[in-house]
KOLGU-4560 file (N, C-alpha, C; in nm, 3 decimals, padded with zeros to 5 digits):
<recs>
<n_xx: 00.524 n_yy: 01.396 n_zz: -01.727 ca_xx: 00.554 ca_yy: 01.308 ca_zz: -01.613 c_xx: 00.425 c_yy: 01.241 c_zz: -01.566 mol: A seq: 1 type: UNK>
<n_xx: 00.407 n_yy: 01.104 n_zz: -01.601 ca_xx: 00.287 ca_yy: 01.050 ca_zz: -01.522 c_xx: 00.322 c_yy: 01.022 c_zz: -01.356 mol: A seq: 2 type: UNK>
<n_xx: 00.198 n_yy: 00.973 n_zz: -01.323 ca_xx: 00.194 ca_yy: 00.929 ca_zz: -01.224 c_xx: 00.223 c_yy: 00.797 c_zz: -01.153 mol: A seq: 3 type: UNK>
<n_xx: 00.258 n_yy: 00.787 n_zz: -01.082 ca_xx: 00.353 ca_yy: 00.664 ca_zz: -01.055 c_xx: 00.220 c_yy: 00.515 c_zz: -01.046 mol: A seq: 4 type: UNK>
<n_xx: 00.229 n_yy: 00.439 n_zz: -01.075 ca_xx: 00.105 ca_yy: 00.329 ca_zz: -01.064 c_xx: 00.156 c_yy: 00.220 c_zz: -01.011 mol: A seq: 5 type: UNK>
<n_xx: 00.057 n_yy: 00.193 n_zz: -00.896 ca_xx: 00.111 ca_yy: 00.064 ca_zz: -00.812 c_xx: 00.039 c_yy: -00.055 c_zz: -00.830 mol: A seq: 6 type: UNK>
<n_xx: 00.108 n_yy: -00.206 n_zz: -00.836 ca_xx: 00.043 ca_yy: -00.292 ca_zz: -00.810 c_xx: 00.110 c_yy: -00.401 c_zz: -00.726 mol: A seq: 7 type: UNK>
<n_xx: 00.020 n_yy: -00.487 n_zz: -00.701 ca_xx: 00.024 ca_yy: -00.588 ca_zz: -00.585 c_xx: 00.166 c_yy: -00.739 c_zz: -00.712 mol: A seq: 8 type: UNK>
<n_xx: 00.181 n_yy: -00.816 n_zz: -00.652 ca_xx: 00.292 ca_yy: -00.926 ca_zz: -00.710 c_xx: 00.401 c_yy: -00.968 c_zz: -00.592 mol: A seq: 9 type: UNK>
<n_xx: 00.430 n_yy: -01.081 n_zz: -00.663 ca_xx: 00.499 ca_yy: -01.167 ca_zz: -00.556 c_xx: 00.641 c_yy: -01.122 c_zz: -00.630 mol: A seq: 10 type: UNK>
<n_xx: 00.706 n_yy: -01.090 n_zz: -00.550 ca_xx: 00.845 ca_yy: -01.011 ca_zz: -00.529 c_xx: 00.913 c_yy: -01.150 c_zz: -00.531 mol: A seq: 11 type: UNK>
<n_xx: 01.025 n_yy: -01.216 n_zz: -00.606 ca_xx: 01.143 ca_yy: -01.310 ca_zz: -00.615 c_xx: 01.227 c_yy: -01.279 c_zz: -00.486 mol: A seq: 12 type: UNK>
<n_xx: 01.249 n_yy: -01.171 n_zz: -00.428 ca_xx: 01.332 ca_yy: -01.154 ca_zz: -00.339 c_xx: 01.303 c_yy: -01.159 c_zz: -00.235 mol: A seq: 13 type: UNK>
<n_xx: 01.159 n_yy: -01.124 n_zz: -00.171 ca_xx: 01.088 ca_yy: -01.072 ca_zz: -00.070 c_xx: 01.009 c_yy: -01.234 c_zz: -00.065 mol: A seq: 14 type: UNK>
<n_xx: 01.009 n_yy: -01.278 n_zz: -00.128 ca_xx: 00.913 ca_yy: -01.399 ca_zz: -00.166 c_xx: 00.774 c_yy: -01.395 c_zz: -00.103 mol: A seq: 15 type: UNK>
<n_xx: 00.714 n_yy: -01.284 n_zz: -00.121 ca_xx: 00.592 ca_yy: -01.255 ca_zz: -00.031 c_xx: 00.505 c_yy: -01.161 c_zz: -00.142 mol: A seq: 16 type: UNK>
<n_xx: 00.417 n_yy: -01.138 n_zz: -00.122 ca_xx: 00.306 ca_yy: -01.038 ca_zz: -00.175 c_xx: 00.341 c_yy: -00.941 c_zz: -00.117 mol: A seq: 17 type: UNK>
<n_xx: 00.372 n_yy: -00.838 n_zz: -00.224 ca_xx: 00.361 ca_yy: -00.694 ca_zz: -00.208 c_xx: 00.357 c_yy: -00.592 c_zz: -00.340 mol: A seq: 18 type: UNK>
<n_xx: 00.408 n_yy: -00.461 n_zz: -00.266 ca_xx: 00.321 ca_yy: -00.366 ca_zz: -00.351 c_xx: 00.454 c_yy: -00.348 c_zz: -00.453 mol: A seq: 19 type: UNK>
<n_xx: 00.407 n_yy: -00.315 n_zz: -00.586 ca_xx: 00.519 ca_yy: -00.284 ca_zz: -00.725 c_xx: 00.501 c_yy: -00.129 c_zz: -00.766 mol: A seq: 20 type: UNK>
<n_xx: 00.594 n_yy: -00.052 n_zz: -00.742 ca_xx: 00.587 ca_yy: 00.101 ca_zz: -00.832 c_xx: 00.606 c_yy: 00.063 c_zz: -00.944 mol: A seq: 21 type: UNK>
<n_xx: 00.512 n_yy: 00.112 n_zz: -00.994 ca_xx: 00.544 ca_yy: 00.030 ca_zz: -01.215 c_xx: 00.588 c_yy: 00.156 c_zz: -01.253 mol: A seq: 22 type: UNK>
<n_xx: 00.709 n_yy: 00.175 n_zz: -01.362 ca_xx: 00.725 ca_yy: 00.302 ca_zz: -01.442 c_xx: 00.775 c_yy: 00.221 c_zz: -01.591 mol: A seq: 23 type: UNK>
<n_xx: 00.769 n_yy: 00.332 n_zz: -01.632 ca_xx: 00.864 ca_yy: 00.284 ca_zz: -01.778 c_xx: 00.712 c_yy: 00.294 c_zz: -01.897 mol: A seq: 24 type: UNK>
<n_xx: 00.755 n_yy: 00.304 n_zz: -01.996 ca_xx: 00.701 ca_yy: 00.259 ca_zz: -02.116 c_xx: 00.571 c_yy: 00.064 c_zz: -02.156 mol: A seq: 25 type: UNK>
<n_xx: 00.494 n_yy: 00.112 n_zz: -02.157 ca_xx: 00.416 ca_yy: 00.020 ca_zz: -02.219 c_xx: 00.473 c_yy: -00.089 c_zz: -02.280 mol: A seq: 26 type: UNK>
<n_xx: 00.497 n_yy: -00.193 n_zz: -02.195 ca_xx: 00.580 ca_yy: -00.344 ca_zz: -02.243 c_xx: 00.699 c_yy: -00.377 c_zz: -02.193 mol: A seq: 27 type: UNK>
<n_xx: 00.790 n_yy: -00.245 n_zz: -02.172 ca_xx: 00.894 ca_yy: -00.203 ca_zz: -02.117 c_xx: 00.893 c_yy: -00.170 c_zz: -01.918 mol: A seq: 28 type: UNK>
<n_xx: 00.782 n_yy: -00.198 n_zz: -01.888 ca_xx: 00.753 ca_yy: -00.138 ca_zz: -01.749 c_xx: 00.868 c_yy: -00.243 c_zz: -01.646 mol: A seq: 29 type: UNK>
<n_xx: 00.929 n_yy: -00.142 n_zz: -01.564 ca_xx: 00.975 ca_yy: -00.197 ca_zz: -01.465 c_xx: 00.918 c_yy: -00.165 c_zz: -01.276 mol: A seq: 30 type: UNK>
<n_xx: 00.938 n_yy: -00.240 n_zz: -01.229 ca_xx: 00.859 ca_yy: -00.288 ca_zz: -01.103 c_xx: 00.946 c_yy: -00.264 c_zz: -01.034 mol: A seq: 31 type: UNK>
<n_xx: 00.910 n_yy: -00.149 n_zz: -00.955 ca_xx: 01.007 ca_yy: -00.155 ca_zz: -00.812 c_xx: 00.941 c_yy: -00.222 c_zz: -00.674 mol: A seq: 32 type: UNK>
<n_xx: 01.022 n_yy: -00.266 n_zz: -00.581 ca_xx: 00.926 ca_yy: -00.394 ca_zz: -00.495 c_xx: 00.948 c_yy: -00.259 c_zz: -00.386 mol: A seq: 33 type: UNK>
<n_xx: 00.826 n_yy: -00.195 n_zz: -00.346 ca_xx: 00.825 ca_yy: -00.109 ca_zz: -00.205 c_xx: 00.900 c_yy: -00.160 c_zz: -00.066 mol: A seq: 34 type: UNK>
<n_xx: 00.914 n_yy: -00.308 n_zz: -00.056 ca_xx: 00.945 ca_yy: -00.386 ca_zz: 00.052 c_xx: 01.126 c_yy: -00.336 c_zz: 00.046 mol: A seq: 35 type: UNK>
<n_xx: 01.181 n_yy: -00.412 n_zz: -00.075 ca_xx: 01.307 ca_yy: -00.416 ca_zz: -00.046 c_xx: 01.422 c_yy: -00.340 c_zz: -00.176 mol: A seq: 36 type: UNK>
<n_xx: 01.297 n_yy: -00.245 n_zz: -00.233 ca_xx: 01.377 ca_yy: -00.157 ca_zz: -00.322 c_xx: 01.441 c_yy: -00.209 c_zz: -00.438 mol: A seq: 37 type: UNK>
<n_xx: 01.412 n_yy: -00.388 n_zz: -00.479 ca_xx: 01.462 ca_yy: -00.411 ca_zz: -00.591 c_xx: 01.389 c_yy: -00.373 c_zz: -00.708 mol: A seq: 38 type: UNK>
<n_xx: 01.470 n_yy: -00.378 n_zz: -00.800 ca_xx: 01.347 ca_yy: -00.336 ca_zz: -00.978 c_xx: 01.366 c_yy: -00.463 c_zz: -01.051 mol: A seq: 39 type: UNK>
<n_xx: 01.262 n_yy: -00.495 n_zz: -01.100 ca_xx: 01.239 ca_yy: -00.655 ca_zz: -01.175 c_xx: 01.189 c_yy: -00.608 c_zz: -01.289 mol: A seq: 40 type: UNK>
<n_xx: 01.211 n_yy: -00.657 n_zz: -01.428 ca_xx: 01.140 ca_yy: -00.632 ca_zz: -01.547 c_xx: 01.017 c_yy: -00.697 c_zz: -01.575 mol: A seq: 41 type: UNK>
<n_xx: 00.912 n_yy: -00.688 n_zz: -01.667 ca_xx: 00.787 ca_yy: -00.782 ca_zz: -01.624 c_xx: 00.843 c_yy: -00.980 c_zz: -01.696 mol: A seq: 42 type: UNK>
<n_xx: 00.967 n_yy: -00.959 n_zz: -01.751 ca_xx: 00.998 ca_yy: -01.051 ca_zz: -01.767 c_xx: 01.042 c_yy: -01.170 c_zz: -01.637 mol: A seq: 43 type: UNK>
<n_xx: 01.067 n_yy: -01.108 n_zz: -01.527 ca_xx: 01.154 ca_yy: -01.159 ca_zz: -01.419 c_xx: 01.017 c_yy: -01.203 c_zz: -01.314 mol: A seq: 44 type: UNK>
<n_xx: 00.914 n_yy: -01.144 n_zz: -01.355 ca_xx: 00.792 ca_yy: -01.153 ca_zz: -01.239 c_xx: 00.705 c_yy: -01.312 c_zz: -01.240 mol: A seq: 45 type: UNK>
</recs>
């Protein structure tokens, strides 16, 4: 179990800068937006 890794990105939903919980696999990582709990793929960012 790693550790959860955060980064900063402009959220589609939130339309603002904020913070991303990244999980998932290398290429595969999905982004949860801390603000409003959505998950975006790095394709959607």
């Amino acid at each position: 179990m790693s550790r959860a890794r955060m980064t900063d990105g402009k959220c589609p939903k939130c339309t603002t800068i904020v913070k991303f919980k990244v999980s998932g696999d290398v290429g595969k990582e999905i982004y949860e937006c801390t603000s409003c709990m959505s998950k975006f793929s790095i394709d959607e960012l």
